[in-house]
C-alpha positions as CSV (number, residue, x, y, z in Angstrom):
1,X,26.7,12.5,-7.5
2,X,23.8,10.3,-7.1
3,X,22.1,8.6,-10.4
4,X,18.5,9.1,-11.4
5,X,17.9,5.1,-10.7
6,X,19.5,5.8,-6.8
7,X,17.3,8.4,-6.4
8,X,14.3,6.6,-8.0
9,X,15.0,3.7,-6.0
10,X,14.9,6.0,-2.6
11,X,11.9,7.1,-3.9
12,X,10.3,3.8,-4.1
13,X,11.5,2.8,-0.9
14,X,10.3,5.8,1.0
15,X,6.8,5.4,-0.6
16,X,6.9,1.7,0.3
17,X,8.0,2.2,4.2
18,X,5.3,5.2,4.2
19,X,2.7,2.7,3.3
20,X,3.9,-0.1,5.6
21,X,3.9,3.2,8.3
22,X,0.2,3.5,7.4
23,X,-1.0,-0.4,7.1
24,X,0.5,-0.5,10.7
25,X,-0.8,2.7,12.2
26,X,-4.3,2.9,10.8
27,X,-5.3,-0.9,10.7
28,X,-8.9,-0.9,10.2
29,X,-8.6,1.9,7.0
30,X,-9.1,0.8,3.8
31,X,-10.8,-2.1,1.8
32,X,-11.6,-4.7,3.9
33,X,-13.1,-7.6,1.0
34,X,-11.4,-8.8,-1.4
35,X,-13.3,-7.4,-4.1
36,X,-12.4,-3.6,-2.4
37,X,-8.8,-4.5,-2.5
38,X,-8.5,-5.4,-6.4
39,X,-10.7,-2.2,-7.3
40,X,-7.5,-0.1,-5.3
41,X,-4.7,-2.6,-6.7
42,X,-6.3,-1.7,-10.3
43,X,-6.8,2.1,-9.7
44,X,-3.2,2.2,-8.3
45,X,-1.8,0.1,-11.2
46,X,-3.9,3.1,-13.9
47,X,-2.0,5.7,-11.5
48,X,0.8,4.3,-12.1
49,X,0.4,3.8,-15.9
50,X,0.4,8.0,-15.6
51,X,3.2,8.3,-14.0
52,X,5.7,8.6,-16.2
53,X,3.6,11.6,-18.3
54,X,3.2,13.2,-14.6
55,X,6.7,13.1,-13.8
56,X,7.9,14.7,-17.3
57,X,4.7,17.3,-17.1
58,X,6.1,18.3,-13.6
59,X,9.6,18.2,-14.2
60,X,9.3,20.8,-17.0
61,X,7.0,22.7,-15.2
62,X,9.2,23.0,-11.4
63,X,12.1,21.5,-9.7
64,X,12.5,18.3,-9.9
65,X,13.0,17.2,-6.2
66,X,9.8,18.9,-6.0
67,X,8.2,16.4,-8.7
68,X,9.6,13.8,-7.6
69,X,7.8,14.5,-3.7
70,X,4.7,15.5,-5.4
71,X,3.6,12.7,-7.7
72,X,6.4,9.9,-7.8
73,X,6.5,9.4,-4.0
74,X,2.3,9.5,-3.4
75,X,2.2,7.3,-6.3
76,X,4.6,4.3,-4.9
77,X,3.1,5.1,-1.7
78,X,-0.6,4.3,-2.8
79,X,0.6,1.7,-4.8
80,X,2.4,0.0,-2.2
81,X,-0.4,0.7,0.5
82,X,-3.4,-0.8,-2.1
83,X,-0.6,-4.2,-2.5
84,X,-1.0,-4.2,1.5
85,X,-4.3,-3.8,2.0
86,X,-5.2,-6.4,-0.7
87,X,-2.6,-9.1,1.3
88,X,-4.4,-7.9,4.9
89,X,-7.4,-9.0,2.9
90,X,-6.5,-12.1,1.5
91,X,-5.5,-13.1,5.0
92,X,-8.4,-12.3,6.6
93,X,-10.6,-14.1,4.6
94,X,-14.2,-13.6,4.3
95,X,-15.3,-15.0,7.7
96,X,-14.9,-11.8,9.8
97,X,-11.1,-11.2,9.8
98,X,-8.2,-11.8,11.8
99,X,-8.7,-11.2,15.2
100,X,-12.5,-12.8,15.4
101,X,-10.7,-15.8,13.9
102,X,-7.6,-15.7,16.5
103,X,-10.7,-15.5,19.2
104,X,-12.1,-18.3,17.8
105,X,-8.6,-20.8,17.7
106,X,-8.5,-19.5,21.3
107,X,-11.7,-20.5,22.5
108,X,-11.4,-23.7,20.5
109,X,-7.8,-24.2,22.6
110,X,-9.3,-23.7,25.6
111,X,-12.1,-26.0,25.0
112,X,-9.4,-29.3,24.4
113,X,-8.0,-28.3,27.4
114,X,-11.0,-29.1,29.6
């Protein structure tokens, strides 16, 4: 018999490989600033303040395996996703992103070469 942490755990898990699935796959959705990012950490964070009423409102109301896909893995899931958005945005910086700025130490290579 598995325990409710167990299964809470594989719960978290899930929602964080689902977000890592989506950060990967769909690279250029999502907040791109800084300022974007915090505004989905925060909103995430409020969701998750409500998770615990959600969970105990759904869990009364149907199955609980069917709670727990409805609102606990969505929630860990968005949460994770806004935590990896906000890091793809902190590493990016301000100056255009990533990739203009791995163009750019290219270019600047290839110019000491010559």
């Amino acid at each position: 018999m598995l325990t409710a942490q167990v299964i809470g755990l594989a719960a978290a898990v899930g929602g964080a490989l689902l977000a890592l699935w989506a950060l990967a796959r769909y690279r250029d959705f999502g907040p791109q600033t800084i300022r974007s990012s915090l505004l989905a950490v925060a909103a995430s964070l409020l969701l998750l303040q409500g998770a615990g009423p959600a969970m105990g409102w759904a869990v009364h109301s149907m199955n609980p395996a069917v709670a727990l896909l409805a609102i606990a893995v969505p929630m860990f899931t968005f949460a994770f996703w806004s935590g990896g958005v906000l890091l793809r945005a902190a590493l990016n910086g301000t100056s255009g992103g990533f990739r203009v700025r791995a163009r750019e130490r290219a270019r600047a290579r290839n110019e000491r070469r010559r």
